[in-house]
C-alpha positions in Angstrom: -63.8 161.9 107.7 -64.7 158.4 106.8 -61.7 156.3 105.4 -61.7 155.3 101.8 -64.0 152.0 100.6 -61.4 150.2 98.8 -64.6 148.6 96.5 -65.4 152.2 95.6 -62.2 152.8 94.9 -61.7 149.4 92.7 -64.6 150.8 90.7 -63.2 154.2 90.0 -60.1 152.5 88.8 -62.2 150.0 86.5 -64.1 152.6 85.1 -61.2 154.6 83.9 -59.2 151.6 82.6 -62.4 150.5 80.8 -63.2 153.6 80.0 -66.9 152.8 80.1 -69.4 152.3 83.2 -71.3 149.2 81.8 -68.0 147.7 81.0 -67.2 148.2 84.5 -69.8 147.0 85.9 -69.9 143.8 83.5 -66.5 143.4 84.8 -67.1 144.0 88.6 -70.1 141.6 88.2 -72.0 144.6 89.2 -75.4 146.4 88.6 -74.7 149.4 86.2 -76.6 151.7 88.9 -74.0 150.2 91.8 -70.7 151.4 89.6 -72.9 154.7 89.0 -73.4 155.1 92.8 -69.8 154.1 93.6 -68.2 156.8 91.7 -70.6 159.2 92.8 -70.5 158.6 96.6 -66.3 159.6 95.8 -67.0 162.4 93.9 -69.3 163.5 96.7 -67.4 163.1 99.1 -64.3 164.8 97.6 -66.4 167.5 95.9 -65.4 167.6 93.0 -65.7 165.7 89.6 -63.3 162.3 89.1 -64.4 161.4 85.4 -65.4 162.7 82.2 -68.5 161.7 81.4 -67.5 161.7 77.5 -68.0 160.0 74.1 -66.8 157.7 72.8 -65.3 156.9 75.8 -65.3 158.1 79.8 -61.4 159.5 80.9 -60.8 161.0 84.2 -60.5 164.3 85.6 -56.7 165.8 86.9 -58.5 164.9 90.2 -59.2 161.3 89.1 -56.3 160.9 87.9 -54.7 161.9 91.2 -56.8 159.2 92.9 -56.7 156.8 90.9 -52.9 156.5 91.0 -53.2 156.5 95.0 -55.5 153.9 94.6 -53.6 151.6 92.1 -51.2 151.4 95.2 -53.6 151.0 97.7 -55.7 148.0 95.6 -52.2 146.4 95.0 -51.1 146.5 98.4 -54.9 145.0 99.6 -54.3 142.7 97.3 -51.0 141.5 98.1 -51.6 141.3 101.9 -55.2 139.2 100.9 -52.5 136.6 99.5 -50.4 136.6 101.9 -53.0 135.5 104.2 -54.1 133.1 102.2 -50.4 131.4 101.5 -50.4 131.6 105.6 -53.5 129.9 106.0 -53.0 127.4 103.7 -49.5 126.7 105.0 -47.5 127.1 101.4 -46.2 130.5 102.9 -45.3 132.7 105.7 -43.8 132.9 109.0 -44.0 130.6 112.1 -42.3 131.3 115.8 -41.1 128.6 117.1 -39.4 128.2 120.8 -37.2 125.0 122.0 -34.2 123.9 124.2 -30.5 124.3 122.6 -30.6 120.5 123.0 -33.2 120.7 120.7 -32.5 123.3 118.6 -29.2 121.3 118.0 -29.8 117.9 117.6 -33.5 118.1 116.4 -34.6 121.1 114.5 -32.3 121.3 111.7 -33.4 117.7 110.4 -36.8 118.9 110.3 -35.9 122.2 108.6 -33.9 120.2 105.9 -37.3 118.2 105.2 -39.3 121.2 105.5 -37.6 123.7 103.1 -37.6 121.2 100.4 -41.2 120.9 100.3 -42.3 124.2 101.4 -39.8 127.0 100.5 -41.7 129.9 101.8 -42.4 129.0 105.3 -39.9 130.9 107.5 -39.4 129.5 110.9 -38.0 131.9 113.6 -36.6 129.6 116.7 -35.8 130.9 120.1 -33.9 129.5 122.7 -36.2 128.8 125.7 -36.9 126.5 128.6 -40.3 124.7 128.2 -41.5 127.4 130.9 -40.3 130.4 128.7 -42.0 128.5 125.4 -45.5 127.9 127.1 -46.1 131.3 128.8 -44.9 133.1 124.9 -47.5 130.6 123.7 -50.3 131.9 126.3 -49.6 135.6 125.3 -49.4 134.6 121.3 -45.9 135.9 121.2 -44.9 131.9 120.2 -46.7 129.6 117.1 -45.2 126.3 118.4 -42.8 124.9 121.0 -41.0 122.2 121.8 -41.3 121.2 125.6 -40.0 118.6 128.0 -43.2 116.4 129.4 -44.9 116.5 132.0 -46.5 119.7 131.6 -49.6 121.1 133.2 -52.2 122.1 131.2 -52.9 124.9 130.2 -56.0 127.2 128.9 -55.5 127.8 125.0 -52.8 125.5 124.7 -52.6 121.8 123.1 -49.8 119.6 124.2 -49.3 116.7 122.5 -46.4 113.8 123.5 -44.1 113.7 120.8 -41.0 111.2 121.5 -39.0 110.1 124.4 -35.3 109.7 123.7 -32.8 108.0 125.6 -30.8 109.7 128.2 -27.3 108.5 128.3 -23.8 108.4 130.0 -21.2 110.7 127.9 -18.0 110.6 129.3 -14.4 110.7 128.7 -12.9 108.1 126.6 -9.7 107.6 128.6 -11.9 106.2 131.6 -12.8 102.8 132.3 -16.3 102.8 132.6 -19.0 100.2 133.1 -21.7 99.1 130.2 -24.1 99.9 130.9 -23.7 103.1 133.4 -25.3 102.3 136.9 -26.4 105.3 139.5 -23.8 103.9 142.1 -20.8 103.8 139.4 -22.0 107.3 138.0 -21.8 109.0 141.2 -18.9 108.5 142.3 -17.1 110.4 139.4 -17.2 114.1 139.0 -19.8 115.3 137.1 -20.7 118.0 134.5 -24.5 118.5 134.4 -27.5 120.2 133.4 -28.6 122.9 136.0 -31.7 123.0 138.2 -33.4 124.9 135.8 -33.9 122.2 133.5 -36.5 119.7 133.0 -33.5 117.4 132.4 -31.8 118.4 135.6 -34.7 116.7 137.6 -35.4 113.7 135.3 -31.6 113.2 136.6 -31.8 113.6 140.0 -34.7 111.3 140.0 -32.6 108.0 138.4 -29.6 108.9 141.1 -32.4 109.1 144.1 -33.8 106.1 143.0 -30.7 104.4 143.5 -30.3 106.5 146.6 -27.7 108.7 145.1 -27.3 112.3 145.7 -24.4 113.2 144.0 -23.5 117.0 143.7 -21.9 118.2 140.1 -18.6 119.6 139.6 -20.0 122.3 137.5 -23.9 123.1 136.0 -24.6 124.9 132.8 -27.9 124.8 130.5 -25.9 123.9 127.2 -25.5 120.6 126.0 -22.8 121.1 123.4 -20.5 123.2 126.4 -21.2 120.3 128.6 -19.8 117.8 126.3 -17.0 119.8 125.8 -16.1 119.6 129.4 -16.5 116.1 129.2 -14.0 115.9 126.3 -11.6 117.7 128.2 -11.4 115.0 130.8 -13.6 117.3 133.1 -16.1 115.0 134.5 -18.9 112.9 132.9 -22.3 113.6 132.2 -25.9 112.4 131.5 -27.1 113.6 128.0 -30.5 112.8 125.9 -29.4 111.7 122.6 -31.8 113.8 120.8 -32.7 111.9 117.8 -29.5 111.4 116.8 -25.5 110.7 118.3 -23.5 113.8 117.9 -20.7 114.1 115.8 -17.6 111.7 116.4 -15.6 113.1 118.8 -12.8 110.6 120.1 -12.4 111.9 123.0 -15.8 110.8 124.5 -17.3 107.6 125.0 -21.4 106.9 125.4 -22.9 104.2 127.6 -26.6 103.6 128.2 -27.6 103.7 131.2 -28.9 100.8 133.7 -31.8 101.6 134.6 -32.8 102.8 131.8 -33.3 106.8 131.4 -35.7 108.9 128.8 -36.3 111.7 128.3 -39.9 112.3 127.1 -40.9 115.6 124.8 -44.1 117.2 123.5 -45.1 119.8 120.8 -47.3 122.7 121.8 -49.1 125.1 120.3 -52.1 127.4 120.6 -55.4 125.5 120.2 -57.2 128.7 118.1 -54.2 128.2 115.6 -55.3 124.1 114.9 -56.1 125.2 111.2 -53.4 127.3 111.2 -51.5 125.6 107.8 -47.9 127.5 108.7 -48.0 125.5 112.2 -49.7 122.1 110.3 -47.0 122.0 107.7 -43.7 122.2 110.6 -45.7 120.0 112.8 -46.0 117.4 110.2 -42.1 117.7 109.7 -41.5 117.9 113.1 -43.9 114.5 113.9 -41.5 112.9 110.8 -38.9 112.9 111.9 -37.4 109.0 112.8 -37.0 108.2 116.3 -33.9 106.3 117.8 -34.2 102.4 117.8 -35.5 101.3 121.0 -37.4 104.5 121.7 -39.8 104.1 124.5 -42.7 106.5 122.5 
């Protein structure tokens, strides 16, 4: 059996309330032989009468009735899921996926939040923790709106990357050393270290300023969390390199930062699926997210 034509149905339920066809149809905007043939393809169909053909007025039949409540539900739930879409597509409401780093999530995301939920209330954004790996292949299978990824990244089919900032990588270390200002290679390697793991975009951005320097140094310990890693450095554990995503983390006297000589960054992009570019969810936290103020000095 053929499903239910929700514009049939919207005309059974106009006639009723109207109690009249050419009212209906004047309110449908309508021919009076399309309402007509509207309630008659349902009565058809069904078999059996739906309305009362009466004076003064047309009522339904206990069958109508019957449908037409159904159908109250039915037109409001179209209805409200027609509106929904819309408040999606023009980005005042909905839901957008977004995946990042904890770094990220940490230092960046809940400025941008702040901005965004003051100007647009009903956009929910659902963040995962991912490496810029993880974020790009959800993104290929449309199980991700957005990301935020270290750069360089390969393209890829379907998916827009776009640089976003570079922030500078920096020396956080314990505040009872005596350390250098700024942090060279040579000084840096010779202390024990707490870094990122080889799994990390970071992690070789790292490696690269101790090779260049012809450094090799091997870490005490390697985790992929920032805010544990700086609580190892706290505890007099070793030092560390961290970016200082957008912002310096709370005071904590028991660390110390130094920039770093050479200079380090650490360079970021947004990504996002290219059929979703009129997307206005993913517009509206992509206009927060492209907002937000860099650090003095950034090399973006």
């Amino acid at each position: 059996m053929r499903e239910f034509n929700l514009d049939r149905l919207r005309t059974l339920v106009t006639v009723a309330d109207l109690g009249s066809f050419a009212a209906a149809a004047q309110a449908l905007h309508l021919a009076p032989p399309t309402v007509t043939l509207h309630v008659a393809e349902l009565e058809q169909r069904l078999g059996a009468p739906l309305l009362r053909r009466g004076r003064p007025a047309v009522t339904p039949t206990g069958a109508g009735a019957l449908l037409i409540e159904h159908a109250r539900r039915l037109l409001d739930s179209a209805d409200a899921a027609l509106d929904a879409v819309r408040r999606h597509i023009a980005g005042q409401a909905g839901r957008v996926r977004l995946g990042a780093s904890t770094g990220a999530i940490a230092q960046l995301l809940p400025q941008a939040l702040q901005a965004l939920a003051a100007t647009h209330p009903g956009i929910d954004v659902q963040v995962q923790v991912l490496t810029s790996a993880e974020t790009l292949a959800h993104l290929a299978t449309g199980t991700l709106d957005l990301g935020i990824v270290a750069l360089p990244q390969p393209p890829r089919a379907g998916v827009r990357i776009e640089p976003w900032r570079q922030d500078p990588v920096l020396a956080v270390l314990p505040a009872a050393w005596e350390a250098p200002d700024p942090v060279t290679p040579d000084w840096l390697a010779a202390q024990p270290l707490v870094l990122n793991d080889g799994s990390t975009h970071l992690s070789r951005l790292c490696t690269e300023w101790f090779a260049q320097a012809g450094q090799r140094p091997t870490a005490r310990i390697a985790l992929n969390y920032n805010d544990a890693i700086r609580s190892l450095v706290a505890a007099g554990y070793g030092a560390s390199l961290l970016p200082a995503d957008g912002g310096e983390p709370p005071a904590d006297a028991r660390v110390q930062l130094r920039a770093l000589q050479p200079p380090l960054w650490r360079p970021l992009g947004l990504v996002w699926r290219v059929d979703d570019g009129g997307d206005g969810l993913v517009a509206q936290v992509l206009a927060a997210l492209r907002a937000l103020p860099t650090l003095p000095g950034d090399a973006a």
